[in-house]
Backbone as JSON, one array per atom type, in Angstrom:
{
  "sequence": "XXXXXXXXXXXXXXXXXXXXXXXXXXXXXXXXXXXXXXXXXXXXXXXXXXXXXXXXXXXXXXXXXXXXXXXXXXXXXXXXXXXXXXXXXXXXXXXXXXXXXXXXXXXXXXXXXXXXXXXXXXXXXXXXXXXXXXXXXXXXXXXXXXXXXXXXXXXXXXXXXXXXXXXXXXXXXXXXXXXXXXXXXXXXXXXXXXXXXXXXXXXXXXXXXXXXXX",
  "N": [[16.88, 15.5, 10.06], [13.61, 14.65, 8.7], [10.38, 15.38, 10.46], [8.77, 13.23, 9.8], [10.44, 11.12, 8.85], [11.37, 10.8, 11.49], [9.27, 9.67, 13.08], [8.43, 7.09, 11.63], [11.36, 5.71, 11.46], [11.66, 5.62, 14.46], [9.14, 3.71, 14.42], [9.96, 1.9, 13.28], [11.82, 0.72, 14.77], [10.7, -0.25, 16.99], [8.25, -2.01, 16.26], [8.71, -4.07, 14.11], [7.26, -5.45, 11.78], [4.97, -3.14, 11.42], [5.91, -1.01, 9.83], [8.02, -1.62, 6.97], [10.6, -1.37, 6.21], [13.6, 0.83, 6.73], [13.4, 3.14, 5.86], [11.04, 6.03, 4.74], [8.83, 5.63, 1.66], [10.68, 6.23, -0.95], [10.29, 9.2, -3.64], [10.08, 8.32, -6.47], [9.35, 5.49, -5.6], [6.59, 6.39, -4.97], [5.69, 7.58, -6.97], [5.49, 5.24, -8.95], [3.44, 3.35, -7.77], [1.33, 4.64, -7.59], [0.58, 5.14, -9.97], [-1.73, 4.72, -11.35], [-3.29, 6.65, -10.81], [-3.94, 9.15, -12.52], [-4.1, 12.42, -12.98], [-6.53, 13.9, -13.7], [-9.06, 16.41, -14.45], [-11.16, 15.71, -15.52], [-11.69, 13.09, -15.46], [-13.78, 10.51, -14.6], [-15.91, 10.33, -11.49], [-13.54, 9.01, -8.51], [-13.2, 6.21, -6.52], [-10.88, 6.18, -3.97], [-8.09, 4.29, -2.55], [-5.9, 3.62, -0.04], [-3.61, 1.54, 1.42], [-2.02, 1.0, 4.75], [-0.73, 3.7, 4.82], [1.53, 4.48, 6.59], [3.84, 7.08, 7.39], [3.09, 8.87, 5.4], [4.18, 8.99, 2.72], [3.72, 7.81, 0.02], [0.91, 9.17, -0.09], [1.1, 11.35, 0.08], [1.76, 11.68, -2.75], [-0.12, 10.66, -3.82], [-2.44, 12.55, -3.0], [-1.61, 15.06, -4.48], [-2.52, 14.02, -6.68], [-5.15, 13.93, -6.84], [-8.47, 14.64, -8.09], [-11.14, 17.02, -8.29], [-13.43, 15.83, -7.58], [-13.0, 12.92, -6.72], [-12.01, 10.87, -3.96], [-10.23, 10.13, -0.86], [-9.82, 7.24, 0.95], [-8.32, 6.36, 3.92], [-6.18, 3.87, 5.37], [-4.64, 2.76, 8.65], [-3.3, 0.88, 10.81], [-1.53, 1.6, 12.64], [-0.87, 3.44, 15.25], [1.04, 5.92, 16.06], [1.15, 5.96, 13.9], [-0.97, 7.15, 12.86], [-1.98, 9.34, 13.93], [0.38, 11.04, 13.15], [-0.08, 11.1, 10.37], [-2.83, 12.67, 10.34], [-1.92, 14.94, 11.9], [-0.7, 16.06, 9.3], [-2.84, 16.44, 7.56], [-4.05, 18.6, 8.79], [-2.36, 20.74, 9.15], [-0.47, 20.72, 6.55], [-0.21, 22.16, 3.49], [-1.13, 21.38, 0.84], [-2.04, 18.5, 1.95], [-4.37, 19.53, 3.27], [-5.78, 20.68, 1.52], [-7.62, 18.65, 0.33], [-8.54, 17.7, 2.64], [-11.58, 17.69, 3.06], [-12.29, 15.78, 1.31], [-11.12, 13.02, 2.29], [-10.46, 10.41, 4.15], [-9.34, 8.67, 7.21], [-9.26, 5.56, 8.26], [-8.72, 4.01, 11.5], [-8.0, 1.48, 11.82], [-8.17, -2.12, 10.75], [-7.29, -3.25, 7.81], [-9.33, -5.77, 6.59], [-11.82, -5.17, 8.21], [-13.08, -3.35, 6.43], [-16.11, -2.05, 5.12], [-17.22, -5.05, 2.36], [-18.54, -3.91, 0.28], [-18.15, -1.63, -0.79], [-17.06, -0.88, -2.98], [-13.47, 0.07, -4.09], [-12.15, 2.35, -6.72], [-9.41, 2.49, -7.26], [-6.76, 0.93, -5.81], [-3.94, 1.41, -3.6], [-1.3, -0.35, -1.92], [0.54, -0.55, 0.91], [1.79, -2.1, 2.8], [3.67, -4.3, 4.57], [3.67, -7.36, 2.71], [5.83, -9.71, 2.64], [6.7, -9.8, 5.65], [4.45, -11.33, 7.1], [2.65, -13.64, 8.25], [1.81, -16.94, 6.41], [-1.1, -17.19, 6.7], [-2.15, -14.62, 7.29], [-1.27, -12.76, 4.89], [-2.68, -14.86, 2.96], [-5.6, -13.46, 3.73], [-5.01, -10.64, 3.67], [-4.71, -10.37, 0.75], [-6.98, -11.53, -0.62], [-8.99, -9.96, 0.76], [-8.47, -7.41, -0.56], [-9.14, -8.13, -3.3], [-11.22, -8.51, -2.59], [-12.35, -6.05, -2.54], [-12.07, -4.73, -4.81], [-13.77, -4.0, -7.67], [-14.44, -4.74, -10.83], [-12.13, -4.54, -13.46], [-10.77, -2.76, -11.37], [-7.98, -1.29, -10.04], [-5.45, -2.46, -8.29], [-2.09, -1.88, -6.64], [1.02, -2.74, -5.45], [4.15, -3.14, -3.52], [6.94, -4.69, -2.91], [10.37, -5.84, -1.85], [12.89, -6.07, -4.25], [14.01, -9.3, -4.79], [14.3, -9.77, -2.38], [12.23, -11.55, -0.75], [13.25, -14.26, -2.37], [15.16, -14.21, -1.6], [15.41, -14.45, 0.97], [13.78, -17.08, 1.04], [15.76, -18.87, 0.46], [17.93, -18.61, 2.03], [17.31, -19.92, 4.77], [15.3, -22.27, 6.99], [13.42, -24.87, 8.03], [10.07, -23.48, 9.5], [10.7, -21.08, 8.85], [11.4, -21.39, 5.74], [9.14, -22.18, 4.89], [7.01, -20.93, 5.46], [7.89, -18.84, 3.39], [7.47, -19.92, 1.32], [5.0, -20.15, 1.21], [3.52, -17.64, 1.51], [4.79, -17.2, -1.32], [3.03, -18.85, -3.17], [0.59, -18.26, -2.47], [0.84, -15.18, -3.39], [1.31, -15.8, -6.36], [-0.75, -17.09, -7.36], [-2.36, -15.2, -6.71], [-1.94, -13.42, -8.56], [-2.37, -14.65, -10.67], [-5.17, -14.72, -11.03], [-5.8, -12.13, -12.23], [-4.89, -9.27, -14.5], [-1.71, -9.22, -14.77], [1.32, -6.46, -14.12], [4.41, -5.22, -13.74], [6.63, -3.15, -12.16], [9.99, -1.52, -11.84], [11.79, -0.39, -9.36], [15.0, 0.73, -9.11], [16.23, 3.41, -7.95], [15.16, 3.36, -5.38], [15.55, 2.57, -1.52], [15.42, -0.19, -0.03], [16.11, -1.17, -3.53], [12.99, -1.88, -5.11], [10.21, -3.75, -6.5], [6.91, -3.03, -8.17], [3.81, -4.01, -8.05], [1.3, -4.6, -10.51], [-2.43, -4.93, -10.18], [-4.94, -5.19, -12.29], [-7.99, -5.97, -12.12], [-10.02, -8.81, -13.32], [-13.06, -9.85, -14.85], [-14.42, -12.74, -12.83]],
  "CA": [[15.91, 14.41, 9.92], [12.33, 15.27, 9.08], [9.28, 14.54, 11.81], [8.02, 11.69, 9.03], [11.25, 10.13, 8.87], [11.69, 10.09, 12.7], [8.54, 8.71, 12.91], [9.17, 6.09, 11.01], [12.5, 5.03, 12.38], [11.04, 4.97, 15.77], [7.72, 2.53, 14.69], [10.63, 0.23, 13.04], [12.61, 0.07, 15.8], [9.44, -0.84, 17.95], [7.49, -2.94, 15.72], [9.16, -4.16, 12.19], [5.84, -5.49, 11.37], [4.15, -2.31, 11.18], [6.8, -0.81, 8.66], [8.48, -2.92, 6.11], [11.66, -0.87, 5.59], [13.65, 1.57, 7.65], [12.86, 4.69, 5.49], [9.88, 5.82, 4.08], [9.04, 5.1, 0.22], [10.85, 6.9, -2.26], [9.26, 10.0, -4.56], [10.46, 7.15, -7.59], [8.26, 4.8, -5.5], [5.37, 6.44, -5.12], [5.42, 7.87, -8.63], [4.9, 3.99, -9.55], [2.45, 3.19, -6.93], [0.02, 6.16, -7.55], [0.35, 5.61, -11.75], [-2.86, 4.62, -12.03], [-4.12, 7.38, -9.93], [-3.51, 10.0, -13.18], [-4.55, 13.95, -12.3], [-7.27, 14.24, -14.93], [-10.56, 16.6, -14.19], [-12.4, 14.9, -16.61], [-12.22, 11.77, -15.2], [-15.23, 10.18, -13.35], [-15.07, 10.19, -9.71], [-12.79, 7.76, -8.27], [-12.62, 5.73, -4.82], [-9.55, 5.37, -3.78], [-7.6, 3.92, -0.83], [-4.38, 3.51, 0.43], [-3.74, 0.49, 2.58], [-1.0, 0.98, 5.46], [0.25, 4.87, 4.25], [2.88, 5.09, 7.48], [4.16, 8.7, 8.06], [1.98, 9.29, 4.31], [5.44, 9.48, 1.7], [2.82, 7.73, -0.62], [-0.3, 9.69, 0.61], [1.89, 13.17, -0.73], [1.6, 11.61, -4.03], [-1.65, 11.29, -3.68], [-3.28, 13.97, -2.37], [-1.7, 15.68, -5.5], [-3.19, 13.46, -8.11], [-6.87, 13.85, -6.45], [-9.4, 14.92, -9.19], [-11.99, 17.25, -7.27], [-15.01, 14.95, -7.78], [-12.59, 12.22, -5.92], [-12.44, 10.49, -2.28], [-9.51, 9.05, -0.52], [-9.59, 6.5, 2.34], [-6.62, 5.78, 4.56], [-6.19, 2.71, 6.49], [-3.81, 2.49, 8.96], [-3.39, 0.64, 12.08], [-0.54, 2.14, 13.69], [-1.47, 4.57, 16.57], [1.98, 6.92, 16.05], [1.27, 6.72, 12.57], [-2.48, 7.6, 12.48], [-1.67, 10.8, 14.69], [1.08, 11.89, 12.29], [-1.03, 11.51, 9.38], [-3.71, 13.73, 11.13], [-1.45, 16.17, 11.72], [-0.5, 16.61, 8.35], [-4.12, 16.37, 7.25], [-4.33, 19.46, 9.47], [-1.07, 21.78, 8.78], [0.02, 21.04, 5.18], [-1.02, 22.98, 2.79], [-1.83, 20.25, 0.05], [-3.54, 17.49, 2.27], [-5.59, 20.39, 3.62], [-6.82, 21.06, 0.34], [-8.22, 17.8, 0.11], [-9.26, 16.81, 3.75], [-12.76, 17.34, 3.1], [-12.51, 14.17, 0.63], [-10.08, 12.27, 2.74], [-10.79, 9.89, 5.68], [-8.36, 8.23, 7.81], [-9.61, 4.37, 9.15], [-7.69, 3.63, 12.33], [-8.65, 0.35, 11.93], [-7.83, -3.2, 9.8], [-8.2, -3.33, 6.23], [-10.26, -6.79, 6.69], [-12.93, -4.34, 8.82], [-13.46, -2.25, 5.75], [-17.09, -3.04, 4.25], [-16.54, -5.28, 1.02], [-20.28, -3.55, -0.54], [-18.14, -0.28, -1.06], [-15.15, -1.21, -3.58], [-12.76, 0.82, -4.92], [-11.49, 2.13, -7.95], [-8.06, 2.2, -7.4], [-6.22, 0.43, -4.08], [-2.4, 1.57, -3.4], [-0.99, -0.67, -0.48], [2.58, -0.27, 1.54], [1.45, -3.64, 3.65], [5.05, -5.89, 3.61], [3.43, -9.17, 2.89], [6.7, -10.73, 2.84], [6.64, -10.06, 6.87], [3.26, -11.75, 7.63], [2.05, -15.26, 8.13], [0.99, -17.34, 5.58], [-2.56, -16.53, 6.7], [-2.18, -12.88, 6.83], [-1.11, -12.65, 3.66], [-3.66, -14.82, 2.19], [-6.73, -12.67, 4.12], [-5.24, -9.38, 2.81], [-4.77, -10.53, -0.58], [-8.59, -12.0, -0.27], [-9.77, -8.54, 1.35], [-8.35, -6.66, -1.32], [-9.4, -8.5, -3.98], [-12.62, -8.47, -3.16], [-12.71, -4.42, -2.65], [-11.53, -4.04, -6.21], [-14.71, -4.36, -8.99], [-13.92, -5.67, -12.12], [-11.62, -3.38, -14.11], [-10.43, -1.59, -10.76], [-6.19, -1.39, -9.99], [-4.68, -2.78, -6.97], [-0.74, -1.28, -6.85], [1.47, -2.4, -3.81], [5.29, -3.24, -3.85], [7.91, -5.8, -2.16], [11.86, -5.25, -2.11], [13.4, -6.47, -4.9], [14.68, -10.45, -4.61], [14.1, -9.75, -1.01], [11.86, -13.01, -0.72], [13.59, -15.34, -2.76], [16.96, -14.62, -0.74], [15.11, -15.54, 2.45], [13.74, -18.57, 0.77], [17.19, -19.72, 0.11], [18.83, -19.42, 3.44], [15.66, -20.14, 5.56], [15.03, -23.66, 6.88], [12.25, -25.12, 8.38], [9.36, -23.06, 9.37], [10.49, -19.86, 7.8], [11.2, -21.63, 5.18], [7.57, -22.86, 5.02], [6.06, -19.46, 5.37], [8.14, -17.93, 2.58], [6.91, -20.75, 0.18], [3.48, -20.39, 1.41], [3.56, -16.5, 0.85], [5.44, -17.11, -2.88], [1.96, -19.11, -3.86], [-0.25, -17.02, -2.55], [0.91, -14.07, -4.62], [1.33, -16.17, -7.58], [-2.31, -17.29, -7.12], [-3.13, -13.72, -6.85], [-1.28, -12.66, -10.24], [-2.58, -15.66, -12.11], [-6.26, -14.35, -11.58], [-6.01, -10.68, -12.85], [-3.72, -8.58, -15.72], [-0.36, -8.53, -14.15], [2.54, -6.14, -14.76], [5.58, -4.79, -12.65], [7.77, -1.77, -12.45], [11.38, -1.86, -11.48], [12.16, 0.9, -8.62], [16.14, 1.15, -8.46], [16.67, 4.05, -6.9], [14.52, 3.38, -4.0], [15.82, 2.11, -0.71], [16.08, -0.76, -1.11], [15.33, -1.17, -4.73], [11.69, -2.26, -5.25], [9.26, -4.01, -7.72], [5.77, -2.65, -7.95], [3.14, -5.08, -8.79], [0.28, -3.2, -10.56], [-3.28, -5.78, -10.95], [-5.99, -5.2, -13.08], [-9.44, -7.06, -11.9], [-11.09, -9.04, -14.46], [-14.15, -10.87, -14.44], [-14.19, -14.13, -12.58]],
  "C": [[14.49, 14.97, 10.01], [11.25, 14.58, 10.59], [8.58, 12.96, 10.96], [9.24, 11.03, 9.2], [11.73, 9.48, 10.5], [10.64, 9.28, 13.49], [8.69, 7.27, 12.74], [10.11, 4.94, 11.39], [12.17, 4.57, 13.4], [10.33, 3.83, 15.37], [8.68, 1.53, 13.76], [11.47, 0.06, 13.83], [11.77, -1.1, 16.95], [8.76, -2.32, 17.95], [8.16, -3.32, 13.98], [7.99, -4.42, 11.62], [5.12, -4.05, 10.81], [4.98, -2.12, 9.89], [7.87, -1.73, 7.94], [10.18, -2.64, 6.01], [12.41, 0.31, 6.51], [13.78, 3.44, 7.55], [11.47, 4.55, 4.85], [9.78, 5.59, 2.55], [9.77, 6.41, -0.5], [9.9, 7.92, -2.89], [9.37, 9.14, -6.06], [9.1, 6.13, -6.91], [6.8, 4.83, -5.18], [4.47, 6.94, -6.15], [4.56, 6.27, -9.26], [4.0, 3.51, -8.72], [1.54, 3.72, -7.4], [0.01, 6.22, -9.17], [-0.47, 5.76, -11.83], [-4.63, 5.39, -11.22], [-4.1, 8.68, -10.73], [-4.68, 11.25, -12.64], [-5.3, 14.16, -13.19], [-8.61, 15.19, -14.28], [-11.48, 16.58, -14.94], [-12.99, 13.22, -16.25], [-13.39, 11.49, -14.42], [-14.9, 10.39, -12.22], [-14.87, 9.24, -9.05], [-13.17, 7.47, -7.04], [-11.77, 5.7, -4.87], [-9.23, 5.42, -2.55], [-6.13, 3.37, -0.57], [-4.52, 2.8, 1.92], [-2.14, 1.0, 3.54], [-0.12, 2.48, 4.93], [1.87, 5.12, 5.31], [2.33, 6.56, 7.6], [3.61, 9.37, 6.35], [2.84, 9.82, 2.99], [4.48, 8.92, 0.23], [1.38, 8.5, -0.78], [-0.02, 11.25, -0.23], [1.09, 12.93, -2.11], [0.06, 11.53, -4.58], [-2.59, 12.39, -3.66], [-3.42, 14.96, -4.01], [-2.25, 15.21, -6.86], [-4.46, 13.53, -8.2], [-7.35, 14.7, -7.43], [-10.64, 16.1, -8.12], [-13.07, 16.71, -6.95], [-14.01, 13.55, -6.97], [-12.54, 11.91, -4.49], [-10.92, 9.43, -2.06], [-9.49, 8.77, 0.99], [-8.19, 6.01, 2.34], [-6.86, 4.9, 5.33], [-5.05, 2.13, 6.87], [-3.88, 2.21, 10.73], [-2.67, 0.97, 13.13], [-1.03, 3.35, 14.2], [-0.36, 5.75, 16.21], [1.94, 7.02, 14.71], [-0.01, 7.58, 11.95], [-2.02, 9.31, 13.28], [-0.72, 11.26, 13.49], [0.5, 12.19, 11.18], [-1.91, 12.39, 9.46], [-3.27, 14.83, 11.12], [-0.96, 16.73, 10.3], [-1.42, 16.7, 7.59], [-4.34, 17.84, 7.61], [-3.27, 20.81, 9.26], [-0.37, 21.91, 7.49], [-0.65, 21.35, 3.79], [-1.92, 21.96, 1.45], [-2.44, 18.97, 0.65], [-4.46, 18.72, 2.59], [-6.48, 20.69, 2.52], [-7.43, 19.88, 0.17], [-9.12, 16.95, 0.99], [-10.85, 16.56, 3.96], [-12.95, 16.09, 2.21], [-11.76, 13.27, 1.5], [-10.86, 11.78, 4.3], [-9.82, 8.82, 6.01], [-9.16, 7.0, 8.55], [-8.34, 4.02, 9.76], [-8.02, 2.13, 12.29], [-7.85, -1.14, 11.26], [-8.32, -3.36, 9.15], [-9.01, -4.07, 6.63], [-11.7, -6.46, 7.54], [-13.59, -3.26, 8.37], [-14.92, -3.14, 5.08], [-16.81, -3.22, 2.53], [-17.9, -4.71, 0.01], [-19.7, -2.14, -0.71], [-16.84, -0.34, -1.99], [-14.7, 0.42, -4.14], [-11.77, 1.01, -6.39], [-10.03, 1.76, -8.21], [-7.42, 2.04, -5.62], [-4.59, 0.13, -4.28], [-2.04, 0.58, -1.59], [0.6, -0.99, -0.35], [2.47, -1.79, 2.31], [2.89, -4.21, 3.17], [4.61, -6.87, 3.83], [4.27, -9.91, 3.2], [6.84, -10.59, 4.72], [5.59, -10.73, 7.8], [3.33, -12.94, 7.71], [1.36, -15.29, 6.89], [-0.8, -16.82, 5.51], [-2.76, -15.02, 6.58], [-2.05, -12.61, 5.29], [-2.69, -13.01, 2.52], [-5.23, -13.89, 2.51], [-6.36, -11.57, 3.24], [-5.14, -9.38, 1.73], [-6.13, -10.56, -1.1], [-9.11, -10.58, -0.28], [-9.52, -7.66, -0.29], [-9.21, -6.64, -2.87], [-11.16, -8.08, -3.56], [-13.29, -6.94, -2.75], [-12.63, -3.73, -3.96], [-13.05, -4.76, -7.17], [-13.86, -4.18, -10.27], [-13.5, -4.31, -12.78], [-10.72, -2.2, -13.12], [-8.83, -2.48, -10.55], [-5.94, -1.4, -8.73], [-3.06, -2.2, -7.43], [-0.05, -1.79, -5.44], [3.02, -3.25, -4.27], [5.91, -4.09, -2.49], [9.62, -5.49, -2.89], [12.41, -6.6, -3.42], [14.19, -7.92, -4.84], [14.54, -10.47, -3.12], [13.58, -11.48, -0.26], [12.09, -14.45, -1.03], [15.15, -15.62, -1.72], [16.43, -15.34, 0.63], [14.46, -16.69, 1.92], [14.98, -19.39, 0.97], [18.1, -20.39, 1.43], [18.13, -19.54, 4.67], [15.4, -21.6, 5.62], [13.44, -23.48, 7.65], [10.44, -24.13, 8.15], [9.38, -21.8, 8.7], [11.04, -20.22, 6.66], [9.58, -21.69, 4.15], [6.83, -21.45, 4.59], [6.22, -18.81, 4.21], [7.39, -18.7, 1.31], [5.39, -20.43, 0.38], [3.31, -18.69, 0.56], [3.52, -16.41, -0.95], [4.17, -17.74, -3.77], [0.94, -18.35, -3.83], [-0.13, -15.89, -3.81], [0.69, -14.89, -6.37], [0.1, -16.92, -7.85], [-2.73, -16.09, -7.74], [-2.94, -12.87, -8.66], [-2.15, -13.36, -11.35], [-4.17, -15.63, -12.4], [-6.69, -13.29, -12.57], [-4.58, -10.62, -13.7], [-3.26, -8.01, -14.45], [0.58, -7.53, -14.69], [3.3, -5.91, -13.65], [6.45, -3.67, -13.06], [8.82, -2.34, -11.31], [11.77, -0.6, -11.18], [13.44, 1.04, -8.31], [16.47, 2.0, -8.07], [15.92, 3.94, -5.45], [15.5, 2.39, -3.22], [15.35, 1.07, 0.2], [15.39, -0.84, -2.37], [14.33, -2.13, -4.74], [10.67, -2.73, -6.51], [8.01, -3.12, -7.49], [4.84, -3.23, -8.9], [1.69, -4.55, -8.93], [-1.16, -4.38, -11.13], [-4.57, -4.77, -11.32], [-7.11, -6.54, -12.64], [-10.18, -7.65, -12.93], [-11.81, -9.9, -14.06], [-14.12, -12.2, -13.87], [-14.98, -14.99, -13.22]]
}
């Protein structure tokens, strides 16, 4: 078992909240996450940010797509996961090549200033585990970090949400419906698409927006 995966395991035994799932993402799911993060050194120089990386199985994919004229922020509130990230900031040979662009916020997205957007925003966040209000804030937050034309990317388990709709009464009922508008709010402002992650554990959509003018 690696030190990321026991990571991991531990902060979902602890807290399910923090982590959504009881491995980390897939190299399939962070391939589709990180598309629109292509390795070009021609391109302009990007922001980018990665909401909630964990033990950083998305963050890998990263690191290697960084442009050298690029910048990536991390924002992650877990304490055992901010230390592990660090350390691999510090000992592996490909974040090290990049740590002078790279900064790690221990913090909450919603405490990032919205006067600094980014070009492209990858997030692991499981909405489907939040309150209605959570959800709608970080949807909100995000949205309004992304300028017009920039790519939000972040993924939810496959039918996952509709099955707990189904056999879910009352209040978690309530929540899952509340959640299911939200997003479909969120889609119905910006160019939607989706990728379809079956080999990942469990298999995963990945919902990729495009910002357009309001």
């Amino acid at each position: 078992m690696s030190s990321g995966y026991g990571v991991f395991l531990s902060e979902f035994w602890n807290n399910f909240h923090t982590p959504g799932a009881i491995a980390p993402s897939s190299r399939w799911l962070a391939d589709a996450l990180t598309k629109h993060v292509p390795s070009s050194k021609e391109a302009a120089p990007r922001r980018i940010l990665e909401v909630g990386p964990g033990t950083g199985a998305v963050t890998a994919a990263l690191v290697r797509r960084l442009a050298p004229q690029d910048s990536l922020t991390l924002v992650e509130l877990n304490d055992r996961f901010v230390e592990h990230l660090r350390g691999r900031f510090a000992r592996e040979p490909e974040f090290q090549a990049v740590h002078a662009r790279a900064e790690i916020v221990h913090d909450r997205l919603e405490n990032l200033p919205v006067n600094q957007p980014f070009d492209v925003i990858v997030s692991g966040l499981p909405l489907n585990n939040f309150s209605v209000d959570a959800v709608q804030q970080i949807l909100a937050t995000l949205e309004r970090l992304l300028p017009v034309g920039g790519r939000l990317s972040f993924f939810e388990y496959i039918a996952v949400r509709a099955a707990r709709g189904a056999v879910s009464l009352g209040a978690e009922r309530r929540r899952i419906t509340g959640i299911t508008r939200a997003l479909r709010a969120t889609f119905a402002r910006h160019d939607h698409g989706r990728d379809w992650i079956w080999p990942n554990l469990p298999p995963a959509w990945v919902h990729h927006l495009c910002k357009v003018a309001g």
